[in-house]
N, C-alpha and C positions, 0 to 999 in steps of 0.2 A: 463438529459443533464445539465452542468455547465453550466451557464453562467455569465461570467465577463466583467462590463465598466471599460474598460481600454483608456481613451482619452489624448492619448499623452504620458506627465508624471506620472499622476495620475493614481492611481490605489483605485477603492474602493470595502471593503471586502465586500460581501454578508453576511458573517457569517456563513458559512454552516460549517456543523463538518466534518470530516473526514471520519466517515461513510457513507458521502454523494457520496465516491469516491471510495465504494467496491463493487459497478457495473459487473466491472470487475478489476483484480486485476492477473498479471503475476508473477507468481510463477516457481518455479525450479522444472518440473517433479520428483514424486518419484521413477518412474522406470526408465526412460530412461539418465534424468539430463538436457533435454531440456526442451525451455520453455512448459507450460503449463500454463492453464486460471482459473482464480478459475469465477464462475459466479453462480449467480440464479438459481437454480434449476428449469428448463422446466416445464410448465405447472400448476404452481402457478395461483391465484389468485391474482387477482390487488393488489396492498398495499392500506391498507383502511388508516395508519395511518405513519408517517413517524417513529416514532419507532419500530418498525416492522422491519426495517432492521436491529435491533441486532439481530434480532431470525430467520431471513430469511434462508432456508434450502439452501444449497449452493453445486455444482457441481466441482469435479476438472477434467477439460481435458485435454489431449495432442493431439494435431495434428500430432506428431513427429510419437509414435509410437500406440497410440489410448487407453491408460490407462484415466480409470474414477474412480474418488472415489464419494459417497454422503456425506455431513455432515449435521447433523441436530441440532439442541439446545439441548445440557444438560438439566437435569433436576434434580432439584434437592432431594434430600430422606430426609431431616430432615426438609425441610420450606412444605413438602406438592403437592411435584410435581414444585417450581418454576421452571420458567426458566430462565437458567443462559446467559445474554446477553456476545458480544466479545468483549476481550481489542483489543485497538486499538494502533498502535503505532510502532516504529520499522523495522526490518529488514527482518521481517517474519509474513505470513499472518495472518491474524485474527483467521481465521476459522481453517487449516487445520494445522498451525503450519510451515508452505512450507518457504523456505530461499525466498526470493521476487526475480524475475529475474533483476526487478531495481535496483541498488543498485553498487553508486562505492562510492571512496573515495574522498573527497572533505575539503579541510582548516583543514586539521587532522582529520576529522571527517568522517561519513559514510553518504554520501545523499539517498536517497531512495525512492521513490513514487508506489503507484498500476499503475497506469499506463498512458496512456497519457491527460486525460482531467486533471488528478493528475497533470500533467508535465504543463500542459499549466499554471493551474492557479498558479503554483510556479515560473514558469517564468514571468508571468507578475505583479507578486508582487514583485519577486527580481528587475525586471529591474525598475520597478517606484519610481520617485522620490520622491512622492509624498504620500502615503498610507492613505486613511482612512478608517476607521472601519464604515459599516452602520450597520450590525449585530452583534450579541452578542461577545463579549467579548473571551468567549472559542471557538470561532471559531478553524476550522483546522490552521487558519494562525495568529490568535491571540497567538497559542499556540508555534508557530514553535521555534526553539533554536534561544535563541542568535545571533549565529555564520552565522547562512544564513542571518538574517535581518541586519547584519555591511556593510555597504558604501563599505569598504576594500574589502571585500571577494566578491561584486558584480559580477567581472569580471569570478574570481571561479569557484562561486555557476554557473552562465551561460553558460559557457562551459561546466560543470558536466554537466547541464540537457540535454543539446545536446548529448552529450555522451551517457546519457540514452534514449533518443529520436530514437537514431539509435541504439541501443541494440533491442529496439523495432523488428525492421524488422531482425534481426538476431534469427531465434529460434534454431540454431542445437546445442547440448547438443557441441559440439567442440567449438561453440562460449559463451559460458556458461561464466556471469561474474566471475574473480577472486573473488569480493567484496560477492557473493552471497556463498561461498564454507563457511563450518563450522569453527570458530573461538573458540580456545582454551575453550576461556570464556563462550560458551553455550553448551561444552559437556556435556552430561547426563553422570556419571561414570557408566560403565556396571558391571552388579556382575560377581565376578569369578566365575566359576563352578570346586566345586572341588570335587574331588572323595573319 
């Protein structure tokens, strides 16, 4: 669980990364096109150490139509077995590659979060007037664009999140964001098959 002091105008960062907010994380089913949840795989062991969650084996469900995938850590073949930790970042999950069910258009750009504790602490960094940093530096919100931390775009960015907020409570693959459907720029080209 996040937790953020937010007293009035002020707003101050914990510092946490971003990782800290793939808990759960709503993704665009790969069968059906509704939402689905990416989370922790069932029946783990506590987390002994907080980097752990790059390698956490991770679950994708739909409620829609009752598709599951597993994902677990790469591994790598030329370092000796390492394991390969997830980028973070973007419009599509860490883990499974999923288009994010979050995700609209916002001050020309594409807003985005995993999901609502994601939403809270973006909201109450955008709305304060006031921001300080008590954590490190590359925090999730030390890192955010430009374009969400401008004055200007305040009113925006806070309507987008409400937007996404109530995407939330919409899972049917009919209410499926526009913003989450595949964009020119991330086609994989497929091979021809020829005869």
């Amino acid at each position: 669980m996040v937790t953020n002091d937010v007293r009035g105008e002020r707003f101050f960062d914990p510092g946490r990364s971003l990782i800290a907010y793939t808990d759960l994380v709503y993704v665009v089913c790969p069968a059906c096109g509704g939402q689905a949840a990416v989370v922790p795989r069932p029946g783990l062991p506590a987390l002994r150490y907080y980097s752990e969650l790059w390698f956490r084996p991770r679950r994708l469900v739909c409620s829609q139509c009752g598709a599951n995938r597993d994902w677990v850590t790469p591994q790598t073949q030329s370092s000796g077995g390492a394991l390969i930790g997830v980028a973070l970042g973007g419009p599509k999950d860490p883990f499974f590659g999923r288009p994010l069910w979050l995700q609209t258009p916002c001050c020309g750009q594409l807003l985005w979060a995993y999901n609502a504790s994601h939403l809270d602490v973006l909201q109450s960094y955008v709305a304060a007037d006031v921001r300080e940093r008590v954590g490190a530096a590359s925090s999730m919100l030390g890192r955010l664009p430009a374009w969400i931390k401008k004055a200007n775009h305040r009113t925006e960015v806070l309507r987008s999140i409400d937007r996404l907020r109530g995407q939330i409570r919409r899972p049917a693959a009919d209410d499926r964001p526009a913003a989450s459907y595949e964009r020119p720029e991330e086609r994989v080209p497929r091979p021809s098959h020829e005869s």
